[in-house]
Backbone as CSV, one residue per row, in Angstrom:
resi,resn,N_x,N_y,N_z,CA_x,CA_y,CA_z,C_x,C_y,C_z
1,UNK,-8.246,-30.315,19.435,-9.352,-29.385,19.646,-10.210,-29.859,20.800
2,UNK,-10.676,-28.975,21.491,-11.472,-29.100,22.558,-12.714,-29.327,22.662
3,UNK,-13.422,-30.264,23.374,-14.639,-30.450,23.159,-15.519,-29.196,24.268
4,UNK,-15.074,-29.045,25.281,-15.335,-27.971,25.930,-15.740,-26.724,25.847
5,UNK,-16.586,-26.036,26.677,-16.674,-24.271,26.241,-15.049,-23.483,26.041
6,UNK,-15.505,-22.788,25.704,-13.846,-22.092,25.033,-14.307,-20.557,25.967
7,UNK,-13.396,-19.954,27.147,-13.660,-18.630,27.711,-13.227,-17.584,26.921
8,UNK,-13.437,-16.471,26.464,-12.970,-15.412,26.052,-12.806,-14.208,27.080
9,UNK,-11.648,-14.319,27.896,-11.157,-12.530,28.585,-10.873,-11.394,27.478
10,UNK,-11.430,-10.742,28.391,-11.608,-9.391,27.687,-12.377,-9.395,26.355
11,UNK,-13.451,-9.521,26.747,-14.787,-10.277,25.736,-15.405,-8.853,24.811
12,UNK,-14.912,-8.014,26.058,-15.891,-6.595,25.131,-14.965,-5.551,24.898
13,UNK,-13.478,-5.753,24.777,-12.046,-5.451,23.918,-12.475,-5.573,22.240
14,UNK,-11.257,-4.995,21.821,-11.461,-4.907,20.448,-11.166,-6.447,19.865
15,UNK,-9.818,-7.191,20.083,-9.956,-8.453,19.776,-11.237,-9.444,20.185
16,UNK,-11.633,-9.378,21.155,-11.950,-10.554,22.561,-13.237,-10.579,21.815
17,UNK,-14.022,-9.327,21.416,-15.518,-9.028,20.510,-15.550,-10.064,19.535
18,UNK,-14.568,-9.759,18.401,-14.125,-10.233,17.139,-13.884,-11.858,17.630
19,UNK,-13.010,-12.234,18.387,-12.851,-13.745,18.685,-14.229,-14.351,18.954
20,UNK,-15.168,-13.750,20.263,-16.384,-13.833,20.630,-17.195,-14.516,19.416
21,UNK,-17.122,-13.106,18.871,-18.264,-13.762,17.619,-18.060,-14.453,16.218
22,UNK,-16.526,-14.271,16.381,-16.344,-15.783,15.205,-16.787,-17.078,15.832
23,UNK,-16.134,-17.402,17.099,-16.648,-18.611,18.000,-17.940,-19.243,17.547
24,UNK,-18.990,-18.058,18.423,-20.145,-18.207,18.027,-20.892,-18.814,16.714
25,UNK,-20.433,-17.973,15.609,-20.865,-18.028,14.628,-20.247,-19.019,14.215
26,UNK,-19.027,-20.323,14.273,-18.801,-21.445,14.479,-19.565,-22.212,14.745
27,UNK,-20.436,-22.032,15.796,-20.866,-22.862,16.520,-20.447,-23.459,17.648
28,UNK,-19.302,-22.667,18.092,-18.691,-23.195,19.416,-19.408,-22.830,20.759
29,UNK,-19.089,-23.638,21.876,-19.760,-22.826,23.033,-18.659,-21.844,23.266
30,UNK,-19.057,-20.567,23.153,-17.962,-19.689,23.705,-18.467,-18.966,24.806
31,UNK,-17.485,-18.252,25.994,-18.728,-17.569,26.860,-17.340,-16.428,27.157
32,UNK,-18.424,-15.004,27.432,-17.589,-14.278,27.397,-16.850,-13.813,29.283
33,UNK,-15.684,-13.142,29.202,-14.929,-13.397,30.341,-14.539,-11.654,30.492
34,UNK,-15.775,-11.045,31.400,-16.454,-9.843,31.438,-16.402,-9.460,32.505
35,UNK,-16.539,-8.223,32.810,-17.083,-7.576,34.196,-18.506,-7.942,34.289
36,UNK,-19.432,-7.924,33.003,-20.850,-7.497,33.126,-20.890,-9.351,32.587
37,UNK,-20.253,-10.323,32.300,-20.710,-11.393,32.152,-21.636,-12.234,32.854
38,UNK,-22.461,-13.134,32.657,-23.704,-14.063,33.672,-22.596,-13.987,34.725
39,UNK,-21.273,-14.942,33.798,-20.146,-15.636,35.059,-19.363,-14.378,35.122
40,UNK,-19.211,-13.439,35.461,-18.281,-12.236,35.896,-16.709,-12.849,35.934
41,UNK,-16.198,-12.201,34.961,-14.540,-12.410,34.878,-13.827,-10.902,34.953
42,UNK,-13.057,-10.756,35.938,-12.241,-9.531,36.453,-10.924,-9.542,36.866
43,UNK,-9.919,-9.215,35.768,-8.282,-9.440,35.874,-7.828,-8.860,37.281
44,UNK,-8.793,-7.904,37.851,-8.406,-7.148,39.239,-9.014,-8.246,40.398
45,UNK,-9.673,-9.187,39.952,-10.724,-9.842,41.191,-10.335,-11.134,41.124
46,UNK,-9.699,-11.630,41.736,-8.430,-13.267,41.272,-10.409,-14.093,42.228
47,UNK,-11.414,-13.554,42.992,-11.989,-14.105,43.242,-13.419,-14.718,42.488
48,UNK,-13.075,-14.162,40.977,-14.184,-14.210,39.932,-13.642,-15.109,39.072
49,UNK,-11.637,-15.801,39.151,-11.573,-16.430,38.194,-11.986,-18.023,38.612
50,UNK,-11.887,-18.400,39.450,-12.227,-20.528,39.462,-13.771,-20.583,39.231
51,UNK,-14.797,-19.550,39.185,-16.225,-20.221,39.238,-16.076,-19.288,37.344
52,UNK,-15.033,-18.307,36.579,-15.443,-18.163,35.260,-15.031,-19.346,34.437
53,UNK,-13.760,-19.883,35.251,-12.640,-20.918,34.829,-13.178,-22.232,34.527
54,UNK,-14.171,-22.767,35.733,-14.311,-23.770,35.973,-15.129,-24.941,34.735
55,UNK,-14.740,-25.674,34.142,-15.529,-26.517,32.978,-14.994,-25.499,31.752
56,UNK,-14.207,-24.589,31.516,-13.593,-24.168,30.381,-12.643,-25.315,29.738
57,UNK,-12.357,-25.467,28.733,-11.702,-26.100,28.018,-10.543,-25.639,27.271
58,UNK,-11.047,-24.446,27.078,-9.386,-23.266,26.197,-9.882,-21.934,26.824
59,UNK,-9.228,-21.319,27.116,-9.170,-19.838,27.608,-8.236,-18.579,26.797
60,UNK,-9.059,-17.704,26.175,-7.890,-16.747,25.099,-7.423,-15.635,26.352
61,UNK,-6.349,-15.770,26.719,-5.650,-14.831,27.546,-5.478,-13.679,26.827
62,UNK,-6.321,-12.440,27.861,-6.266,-10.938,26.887,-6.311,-9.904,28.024
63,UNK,-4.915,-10.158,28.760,-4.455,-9.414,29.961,-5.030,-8.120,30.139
64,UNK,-5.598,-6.771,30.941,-5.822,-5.795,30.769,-5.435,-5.377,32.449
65,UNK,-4.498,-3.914,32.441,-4.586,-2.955,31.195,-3.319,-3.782,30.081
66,UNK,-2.614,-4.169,30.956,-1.228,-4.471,30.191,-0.207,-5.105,31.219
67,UNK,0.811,-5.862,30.386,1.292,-6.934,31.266,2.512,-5.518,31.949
68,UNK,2.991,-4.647,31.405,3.400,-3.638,32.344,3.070,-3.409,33.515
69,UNK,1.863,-3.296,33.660,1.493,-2.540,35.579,1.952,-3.406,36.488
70,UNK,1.595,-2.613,37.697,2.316,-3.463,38.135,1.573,-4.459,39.215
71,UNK,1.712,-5.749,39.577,1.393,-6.742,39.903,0.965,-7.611,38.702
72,UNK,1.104,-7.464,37.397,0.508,-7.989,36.478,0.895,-9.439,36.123
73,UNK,2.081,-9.514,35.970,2.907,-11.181,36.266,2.305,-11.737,37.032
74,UNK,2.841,-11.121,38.603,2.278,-12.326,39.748,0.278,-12.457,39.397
75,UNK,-0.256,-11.652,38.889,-1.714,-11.687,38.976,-1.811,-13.285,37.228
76,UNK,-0.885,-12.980,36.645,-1.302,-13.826,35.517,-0.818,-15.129,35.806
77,UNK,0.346,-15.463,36.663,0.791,-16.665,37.438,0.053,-17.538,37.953
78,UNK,-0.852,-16.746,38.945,-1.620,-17.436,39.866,-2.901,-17.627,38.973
79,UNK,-3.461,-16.794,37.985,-4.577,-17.002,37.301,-3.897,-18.608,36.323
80,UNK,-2.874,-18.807,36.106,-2.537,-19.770,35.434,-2.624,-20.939,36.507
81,UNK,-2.198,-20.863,37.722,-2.973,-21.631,38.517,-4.267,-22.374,38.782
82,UNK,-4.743,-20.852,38.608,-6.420,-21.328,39.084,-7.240,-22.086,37.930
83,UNK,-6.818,-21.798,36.537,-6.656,-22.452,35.433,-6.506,-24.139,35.390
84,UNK,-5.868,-24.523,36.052,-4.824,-25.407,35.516,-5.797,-26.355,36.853
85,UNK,-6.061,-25.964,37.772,-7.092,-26.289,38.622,-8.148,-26.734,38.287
86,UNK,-8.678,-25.742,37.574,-10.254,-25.667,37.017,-9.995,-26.958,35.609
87,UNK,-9.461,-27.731,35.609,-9.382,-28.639,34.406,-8.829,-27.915,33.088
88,UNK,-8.301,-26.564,32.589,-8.377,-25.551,31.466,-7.253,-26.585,30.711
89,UNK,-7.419,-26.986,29.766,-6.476,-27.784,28.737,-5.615,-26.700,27.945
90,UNK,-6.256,-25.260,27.652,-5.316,-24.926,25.992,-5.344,-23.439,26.713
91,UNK,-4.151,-22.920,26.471,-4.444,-21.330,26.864,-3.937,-20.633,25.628
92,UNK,-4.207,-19.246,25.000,-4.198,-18.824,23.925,-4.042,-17.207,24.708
93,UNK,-2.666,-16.536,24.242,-2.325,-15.613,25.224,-1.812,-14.683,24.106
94,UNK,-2.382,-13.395,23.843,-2.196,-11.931,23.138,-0.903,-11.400,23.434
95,UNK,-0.030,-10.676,22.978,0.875,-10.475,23.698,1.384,-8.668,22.351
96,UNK,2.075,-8.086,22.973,2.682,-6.873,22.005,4.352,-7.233,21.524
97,UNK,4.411,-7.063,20.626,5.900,-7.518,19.405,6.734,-6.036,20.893
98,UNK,8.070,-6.619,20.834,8.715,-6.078,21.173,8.979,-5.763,22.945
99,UNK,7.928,-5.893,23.822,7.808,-5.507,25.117,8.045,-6.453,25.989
100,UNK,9.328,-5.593,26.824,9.801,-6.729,27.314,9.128,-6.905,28.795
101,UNK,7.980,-6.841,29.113,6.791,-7.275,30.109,5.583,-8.261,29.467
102,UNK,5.893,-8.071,28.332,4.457,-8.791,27.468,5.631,-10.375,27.345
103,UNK,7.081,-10.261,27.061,8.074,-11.088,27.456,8.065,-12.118,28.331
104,UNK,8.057,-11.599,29.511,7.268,-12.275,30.782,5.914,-12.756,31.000
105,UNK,5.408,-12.131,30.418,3.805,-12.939,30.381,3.419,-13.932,29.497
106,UNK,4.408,-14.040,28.055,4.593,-14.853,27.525,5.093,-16.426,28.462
107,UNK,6.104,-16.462,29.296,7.270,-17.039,29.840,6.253,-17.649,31.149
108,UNK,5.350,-16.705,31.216,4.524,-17.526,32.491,3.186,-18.511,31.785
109,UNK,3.127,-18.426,30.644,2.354,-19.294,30.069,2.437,-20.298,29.477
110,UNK,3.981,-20.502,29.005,4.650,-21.411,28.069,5.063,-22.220,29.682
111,UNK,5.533,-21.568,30.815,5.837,-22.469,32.323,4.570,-23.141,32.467
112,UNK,3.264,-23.112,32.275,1.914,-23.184,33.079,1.584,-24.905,32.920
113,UNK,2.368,-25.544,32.449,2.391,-27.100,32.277,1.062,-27.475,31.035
114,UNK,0.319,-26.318,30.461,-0.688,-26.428,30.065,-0.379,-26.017,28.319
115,UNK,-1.657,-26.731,27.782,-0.767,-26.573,26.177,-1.448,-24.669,25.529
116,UNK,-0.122,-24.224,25.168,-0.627,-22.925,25.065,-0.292,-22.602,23.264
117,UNK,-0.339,-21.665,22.884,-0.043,-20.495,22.041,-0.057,-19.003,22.101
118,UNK,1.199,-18.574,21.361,1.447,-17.313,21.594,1.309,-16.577,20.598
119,UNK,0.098,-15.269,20.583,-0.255,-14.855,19.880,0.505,-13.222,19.677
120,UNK,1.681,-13.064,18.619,2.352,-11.755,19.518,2.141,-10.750,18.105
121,UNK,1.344,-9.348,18.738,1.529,-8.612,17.228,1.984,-7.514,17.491
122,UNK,1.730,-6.722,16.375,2.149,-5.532,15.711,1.110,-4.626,16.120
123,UNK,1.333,-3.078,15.544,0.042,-2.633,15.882,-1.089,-2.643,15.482
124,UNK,-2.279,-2.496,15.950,-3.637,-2.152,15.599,-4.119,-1.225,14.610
125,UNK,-4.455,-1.520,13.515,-4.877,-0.812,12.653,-6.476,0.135,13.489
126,UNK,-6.931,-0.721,14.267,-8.517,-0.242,14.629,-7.537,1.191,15.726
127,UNK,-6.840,1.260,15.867,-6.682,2.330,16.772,-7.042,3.179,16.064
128,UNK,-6.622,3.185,14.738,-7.291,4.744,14.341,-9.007,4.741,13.782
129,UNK,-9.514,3.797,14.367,-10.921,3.592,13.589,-11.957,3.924,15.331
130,UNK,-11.041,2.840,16.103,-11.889,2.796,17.080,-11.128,2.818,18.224
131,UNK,-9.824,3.045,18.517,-9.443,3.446,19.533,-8.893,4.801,20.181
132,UNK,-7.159,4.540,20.480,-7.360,6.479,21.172,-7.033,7.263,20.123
133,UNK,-6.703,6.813,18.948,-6.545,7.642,17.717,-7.589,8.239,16.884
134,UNK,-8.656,7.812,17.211,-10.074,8.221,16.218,-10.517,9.388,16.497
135,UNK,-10.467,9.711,17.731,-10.470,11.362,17.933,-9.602,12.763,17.176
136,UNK,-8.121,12.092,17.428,-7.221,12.929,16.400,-7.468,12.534,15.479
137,UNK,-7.600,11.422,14.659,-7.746,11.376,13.025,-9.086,12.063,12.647
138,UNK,-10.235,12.353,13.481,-11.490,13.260,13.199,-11.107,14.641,12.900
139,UNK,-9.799,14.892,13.759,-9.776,16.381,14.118,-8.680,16.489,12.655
140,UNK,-8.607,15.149,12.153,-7.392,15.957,10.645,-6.173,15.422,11.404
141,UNK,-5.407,14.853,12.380,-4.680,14.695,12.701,-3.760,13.239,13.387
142,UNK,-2.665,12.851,12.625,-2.129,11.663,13.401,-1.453,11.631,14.465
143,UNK,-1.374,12.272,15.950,-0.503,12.987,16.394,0.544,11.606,17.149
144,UNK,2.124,11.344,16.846,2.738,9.926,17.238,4.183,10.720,17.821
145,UNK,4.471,9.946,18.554,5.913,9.880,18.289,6.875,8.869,17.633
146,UNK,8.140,9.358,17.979,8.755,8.267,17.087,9.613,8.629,16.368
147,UNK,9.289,9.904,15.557,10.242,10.002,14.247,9.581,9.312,13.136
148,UNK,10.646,8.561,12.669,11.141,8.038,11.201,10.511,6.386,11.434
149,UNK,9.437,6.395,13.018,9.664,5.265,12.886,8.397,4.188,11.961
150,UNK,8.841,3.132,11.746,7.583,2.245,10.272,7.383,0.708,11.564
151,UNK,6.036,0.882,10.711,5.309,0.051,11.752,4.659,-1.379,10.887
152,UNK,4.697,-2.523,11.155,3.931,-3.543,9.925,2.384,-3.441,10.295
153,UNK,2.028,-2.410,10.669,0.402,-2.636,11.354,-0.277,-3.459,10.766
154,UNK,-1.312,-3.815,11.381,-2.331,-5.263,11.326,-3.360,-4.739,12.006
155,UNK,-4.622,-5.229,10.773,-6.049,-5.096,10.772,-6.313,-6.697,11.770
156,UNK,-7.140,-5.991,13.325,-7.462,-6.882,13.837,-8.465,-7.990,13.424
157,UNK,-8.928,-7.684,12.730,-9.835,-8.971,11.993,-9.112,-10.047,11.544
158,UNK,-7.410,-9.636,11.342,-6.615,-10.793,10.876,-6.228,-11.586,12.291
159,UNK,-5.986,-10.945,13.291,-5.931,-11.582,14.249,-6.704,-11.953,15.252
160,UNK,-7.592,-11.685,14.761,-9.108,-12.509,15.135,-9.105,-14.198,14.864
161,UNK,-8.700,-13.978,13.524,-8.530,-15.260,12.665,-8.015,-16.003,13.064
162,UNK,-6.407,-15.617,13.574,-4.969,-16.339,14.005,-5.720,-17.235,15.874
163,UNK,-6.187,-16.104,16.256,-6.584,-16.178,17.406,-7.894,-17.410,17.760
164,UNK,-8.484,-17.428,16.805,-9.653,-18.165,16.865,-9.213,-19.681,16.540
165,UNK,-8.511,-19.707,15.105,-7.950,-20.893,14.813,-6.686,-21.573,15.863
166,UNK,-5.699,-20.284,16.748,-5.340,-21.162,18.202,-5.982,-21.697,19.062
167,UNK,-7.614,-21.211,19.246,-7.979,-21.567,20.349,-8.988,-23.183,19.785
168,UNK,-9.007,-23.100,18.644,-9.738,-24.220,17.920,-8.824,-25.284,17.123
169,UNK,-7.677,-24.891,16.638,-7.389,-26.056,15.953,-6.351,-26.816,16.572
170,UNK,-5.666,-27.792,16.001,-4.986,-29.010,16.757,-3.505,-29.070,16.191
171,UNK,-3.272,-27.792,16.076,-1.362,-27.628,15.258,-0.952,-27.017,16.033
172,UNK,-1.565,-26.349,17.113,-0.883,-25.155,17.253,-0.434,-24.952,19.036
173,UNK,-0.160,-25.901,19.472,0.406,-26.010,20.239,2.026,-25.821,20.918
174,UNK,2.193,-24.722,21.334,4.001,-24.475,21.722,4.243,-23.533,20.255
175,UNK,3.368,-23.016,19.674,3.904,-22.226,18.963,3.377,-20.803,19.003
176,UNK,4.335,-20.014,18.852,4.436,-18.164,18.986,4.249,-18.003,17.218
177,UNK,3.249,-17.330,16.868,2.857,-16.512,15.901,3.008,-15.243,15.924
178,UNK,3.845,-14.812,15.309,4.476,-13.034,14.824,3.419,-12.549,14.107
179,UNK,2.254,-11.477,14.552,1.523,-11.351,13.554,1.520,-9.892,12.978
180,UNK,1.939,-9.586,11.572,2.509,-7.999,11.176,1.354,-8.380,10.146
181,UNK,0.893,-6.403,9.810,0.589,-6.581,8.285,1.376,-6.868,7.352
182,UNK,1.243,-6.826,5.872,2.377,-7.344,5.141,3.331,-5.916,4.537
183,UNK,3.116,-5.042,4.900,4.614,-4.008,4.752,4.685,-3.134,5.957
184,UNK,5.573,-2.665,5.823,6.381,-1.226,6.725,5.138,-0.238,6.429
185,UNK,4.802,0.644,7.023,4.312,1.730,7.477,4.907,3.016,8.325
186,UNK,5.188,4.142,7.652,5.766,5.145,8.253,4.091,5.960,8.794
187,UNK,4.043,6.561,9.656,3.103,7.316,9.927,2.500,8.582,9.131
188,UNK,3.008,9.127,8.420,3.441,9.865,7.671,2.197,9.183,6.552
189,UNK,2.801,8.004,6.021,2.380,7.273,4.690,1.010,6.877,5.761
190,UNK,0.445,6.532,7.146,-0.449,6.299,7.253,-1.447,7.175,7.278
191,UNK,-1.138,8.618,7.576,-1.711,9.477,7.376,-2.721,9.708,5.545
192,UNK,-1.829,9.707,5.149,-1.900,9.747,3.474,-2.754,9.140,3.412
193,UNK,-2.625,7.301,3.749,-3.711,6.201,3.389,-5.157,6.802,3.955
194,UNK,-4.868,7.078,5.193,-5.978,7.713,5.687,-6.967,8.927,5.074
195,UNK,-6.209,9.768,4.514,-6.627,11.216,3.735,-7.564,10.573,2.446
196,UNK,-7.231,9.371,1.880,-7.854,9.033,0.909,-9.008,8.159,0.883
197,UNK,-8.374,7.429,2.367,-10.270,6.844,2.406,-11.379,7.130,2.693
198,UNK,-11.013,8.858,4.099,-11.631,9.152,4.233,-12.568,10.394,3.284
199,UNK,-11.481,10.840,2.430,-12.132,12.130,1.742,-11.530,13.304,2.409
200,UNK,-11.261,13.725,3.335,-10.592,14.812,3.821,-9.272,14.787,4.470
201,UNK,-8.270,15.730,4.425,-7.124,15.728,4.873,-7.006,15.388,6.146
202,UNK,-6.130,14.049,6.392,-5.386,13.441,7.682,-4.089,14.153,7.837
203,UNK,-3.039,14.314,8.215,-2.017,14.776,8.897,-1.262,14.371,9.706
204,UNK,0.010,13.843,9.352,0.423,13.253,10.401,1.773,14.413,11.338
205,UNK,1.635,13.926,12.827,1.664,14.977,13.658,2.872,14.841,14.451
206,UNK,3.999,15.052,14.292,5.426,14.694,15.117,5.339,15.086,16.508
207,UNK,5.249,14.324,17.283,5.548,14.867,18.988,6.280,14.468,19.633
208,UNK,6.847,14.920,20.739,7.972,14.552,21.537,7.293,13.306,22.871
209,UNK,8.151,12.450,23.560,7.036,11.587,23.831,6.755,12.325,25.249
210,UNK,7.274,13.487,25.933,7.113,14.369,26.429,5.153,14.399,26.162
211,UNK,5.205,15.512,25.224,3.944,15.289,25.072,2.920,14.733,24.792
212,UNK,3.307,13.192,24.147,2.755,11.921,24.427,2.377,12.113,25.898
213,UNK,2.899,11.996,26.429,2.800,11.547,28.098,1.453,12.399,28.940
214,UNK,2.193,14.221,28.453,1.145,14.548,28.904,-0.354,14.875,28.652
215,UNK,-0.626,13.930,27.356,-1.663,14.200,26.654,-2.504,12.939,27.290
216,UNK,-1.391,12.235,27.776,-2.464,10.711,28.156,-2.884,11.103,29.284
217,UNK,-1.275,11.971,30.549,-2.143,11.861,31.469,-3.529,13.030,31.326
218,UNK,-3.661,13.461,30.541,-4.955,14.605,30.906,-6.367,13.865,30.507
219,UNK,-5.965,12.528,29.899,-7.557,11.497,29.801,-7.559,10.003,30.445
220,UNK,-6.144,10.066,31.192,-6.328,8.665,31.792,-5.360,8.475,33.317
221,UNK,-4.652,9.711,33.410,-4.035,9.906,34.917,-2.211,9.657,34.680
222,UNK,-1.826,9.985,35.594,-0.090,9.480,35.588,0.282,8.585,35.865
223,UNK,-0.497,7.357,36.040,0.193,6.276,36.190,-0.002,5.169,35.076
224,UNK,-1.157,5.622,34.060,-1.303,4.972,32.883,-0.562,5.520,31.802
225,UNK,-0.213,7.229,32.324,0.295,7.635,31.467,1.707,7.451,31.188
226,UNK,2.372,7.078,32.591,3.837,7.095,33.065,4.545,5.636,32.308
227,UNK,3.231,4.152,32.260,3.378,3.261,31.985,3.542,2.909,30.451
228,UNK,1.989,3.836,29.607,2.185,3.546,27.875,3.129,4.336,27.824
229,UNK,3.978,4.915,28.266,4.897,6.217,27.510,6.115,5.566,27.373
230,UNK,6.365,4.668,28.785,7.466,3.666,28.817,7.561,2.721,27.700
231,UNK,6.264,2.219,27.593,6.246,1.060,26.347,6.538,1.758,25.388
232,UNK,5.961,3.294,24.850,5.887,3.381,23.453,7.932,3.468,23.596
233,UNK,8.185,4.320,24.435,9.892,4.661,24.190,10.391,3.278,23.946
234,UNK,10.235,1.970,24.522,11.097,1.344,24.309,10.450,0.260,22.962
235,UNK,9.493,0.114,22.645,9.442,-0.336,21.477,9.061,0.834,20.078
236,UNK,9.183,1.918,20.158,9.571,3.112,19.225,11.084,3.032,19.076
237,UNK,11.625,2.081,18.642,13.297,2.537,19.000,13.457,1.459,17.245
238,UNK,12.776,1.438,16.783,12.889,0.333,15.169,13.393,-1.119,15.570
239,UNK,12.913,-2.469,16.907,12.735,-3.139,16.914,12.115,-3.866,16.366
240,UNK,10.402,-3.245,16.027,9.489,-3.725,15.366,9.401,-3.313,14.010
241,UNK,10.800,-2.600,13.104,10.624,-2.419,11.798,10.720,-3.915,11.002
242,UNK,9.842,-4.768,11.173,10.384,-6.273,9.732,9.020,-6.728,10.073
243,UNK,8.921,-7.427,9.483,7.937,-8.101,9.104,7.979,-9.447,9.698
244,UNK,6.723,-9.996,10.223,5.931,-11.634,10.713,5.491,-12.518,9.947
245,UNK,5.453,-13.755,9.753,4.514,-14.853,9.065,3.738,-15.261,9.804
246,UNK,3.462,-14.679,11.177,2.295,-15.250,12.215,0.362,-15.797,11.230
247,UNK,0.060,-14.600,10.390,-0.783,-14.999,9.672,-0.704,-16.156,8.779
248,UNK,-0.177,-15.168,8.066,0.035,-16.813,6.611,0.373,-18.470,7.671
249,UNK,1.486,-18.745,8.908,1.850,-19.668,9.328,0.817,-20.236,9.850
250,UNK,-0.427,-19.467,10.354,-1.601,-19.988,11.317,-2.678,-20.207,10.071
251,UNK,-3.258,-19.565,9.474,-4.320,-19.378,8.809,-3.848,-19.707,7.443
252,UNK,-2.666,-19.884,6.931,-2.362,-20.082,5.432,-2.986,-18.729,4.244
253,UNK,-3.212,-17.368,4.485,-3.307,-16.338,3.651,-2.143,-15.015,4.547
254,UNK,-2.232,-14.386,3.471,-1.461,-13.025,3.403,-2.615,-12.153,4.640
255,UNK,-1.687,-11.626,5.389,-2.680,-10.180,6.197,-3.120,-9.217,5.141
256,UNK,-4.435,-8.872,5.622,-5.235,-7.150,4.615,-4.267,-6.216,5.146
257,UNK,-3.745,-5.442,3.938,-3.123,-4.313,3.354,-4.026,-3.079,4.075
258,UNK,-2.823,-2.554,4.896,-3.994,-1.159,5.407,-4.534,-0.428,4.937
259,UNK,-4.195,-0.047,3.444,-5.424,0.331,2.623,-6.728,-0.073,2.254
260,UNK,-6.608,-1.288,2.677,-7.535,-1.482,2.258,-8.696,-2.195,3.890
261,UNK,-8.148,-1.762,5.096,-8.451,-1.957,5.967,-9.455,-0.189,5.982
262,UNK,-8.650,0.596,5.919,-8.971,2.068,5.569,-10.260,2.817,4.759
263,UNK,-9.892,1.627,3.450,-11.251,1.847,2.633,-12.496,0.995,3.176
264,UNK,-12.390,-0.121,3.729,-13.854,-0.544,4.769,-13.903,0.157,5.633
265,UNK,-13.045,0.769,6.337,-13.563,1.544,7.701,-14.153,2.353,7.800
266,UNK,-13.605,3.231,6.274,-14.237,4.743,5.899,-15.648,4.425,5.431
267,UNK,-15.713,3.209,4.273,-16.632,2.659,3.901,-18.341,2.605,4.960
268,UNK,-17.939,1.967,6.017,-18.630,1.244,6.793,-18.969,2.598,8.116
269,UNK,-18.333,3.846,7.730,-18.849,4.644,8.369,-17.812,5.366,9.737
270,UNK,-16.687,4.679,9.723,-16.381,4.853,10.916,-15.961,6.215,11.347
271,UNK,-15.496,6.564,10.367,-14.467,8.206,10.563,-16.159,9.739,9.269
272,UNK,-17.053,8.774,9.904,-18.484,9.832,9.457,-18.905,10.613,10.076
273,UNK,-18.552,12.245,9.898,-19.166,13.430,10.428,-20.883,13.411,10.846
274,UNK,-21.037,13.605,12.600,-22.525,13.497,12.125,-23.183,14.601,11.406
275,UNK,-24.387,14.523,11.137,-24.841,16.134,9.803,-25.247,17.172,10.933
């Protein structure tokens, strides 16, 4: 473990928040690795990383948009550079189950001569609470592609956990953590879970990834859209149908059951009509 400040990229992300303020509330020095940070950290600005870098001690790598786009390798290479420069001892790197670009970004961190961990999951349960799904699940609707396909989703608060205890404890060095919830999930059945926590009918919504595509580009353009559409086709194909011990192996407990991720969310307000 590091005696050092610990950086958090992508500080005001859905993980990077959650890591942030477990840190904190540790008692660690953590500092966040921001556009709007004191020290400004910017995955597009390779000239903001040696003065965010510099006197860090562990750094949680939380690539954005995604190790897909393109220049994203060579940009995480050289940031492993400037790293490795800046004195950075431990790197702690996010990664998506199945993608074979998140593959490579893995492969440039485990090269970086520096002691790392690989943090690789499943999907996000918060997508439908707080990301691009919370809009359709308002409107009554899960709209996916895929088919038939089952997902081990994972409540990011569990990998908050996994994530925090890589960047803090002293086991976890050279090791890749698989992190799934603990069953299969058809969309279908997430819908359902959903209908019941919230009180009103969810729906889940079959689409072609056709219209995946063009639904993204009409809120985020064709080249973000051209890129998630690629990912979803090639890890929508039942690669990611089984299950991880990334939790239990890091943290020693079972991942929260999306039901019951569902019933705090609804709980706590998230999917609340205003009056």
């Amino acid at each position: 473990m590091t005696s050092k400040p610990i950086l958090i990229t992508g500080a005001t992300g859905k993980t990077g928040s959650r890591v942030l303020a477990r840190l904190k509330a540790a008692g660690h020095d953590a500092r966040s690795g921001s556009r709007k940070a004191a020290t400004p950290f910017d995955w597009d600005e390779p000239s903001t990383w040696e003065k965010a870098l510099n006197g860090m001690g562990a750094v949680y790598v939380n690539y954005h948009p995604d190790y897909a786009f393109p220049g994203a390798i060579e940009n995480l290479t050289q940031f492993t550079k400037v790293a490795e420069s800046c004195g950075v001892e431990r790197l702690v790197i996010l990664t998506g189950r199945g993608e074979h670009h998140a593959k490579l970004g893995e492969d440039v961190i485990a090269k970086s001569g520096l002691e790392y961990t690989i943090v690789r999951s499943s999907w996000f349960a918060q997508n439908f609470s707080e990301g691009s799904l919370w809009e359709p699940v308002m409107e009554g609707v899960v709209p996916m592609p895929g088919g038939d396909l089952t997902e081990p989703i994972i409540d990011i608060d569990d990998l908050a956990d996994v994530i925090v205890e890589a960047l803090t404890g002293s086991v976890h060095s050279e090791q890749t953590y698989e992190c799934t919830g603990p069953r299969l999930l058809g969309f279908e059945e997430v819908a359902d879970i959903l209908s019941g926590a919230i009180g009103r009918r969810v729906d889940y919504l079959p689409i072609s990834f056709e219209d995946f595509h063009a639904e993204l580009e009409v809120t985020s353009g064709t080249v973000f859209a051209d890129i998630v559409t690629d990912i979803a086709r090639e890890t929508f194909d039942g690669r990611n149908a089984k299950l991880g011990d990334g939790v239990m192996s890091a943290i020693g407990r079972q991942p929260r059951d999306f039901t019951e991720f569902a019933k705090a969310a609804a709980w706590a307000g998230k999917w609340a009509k205003a009056a």
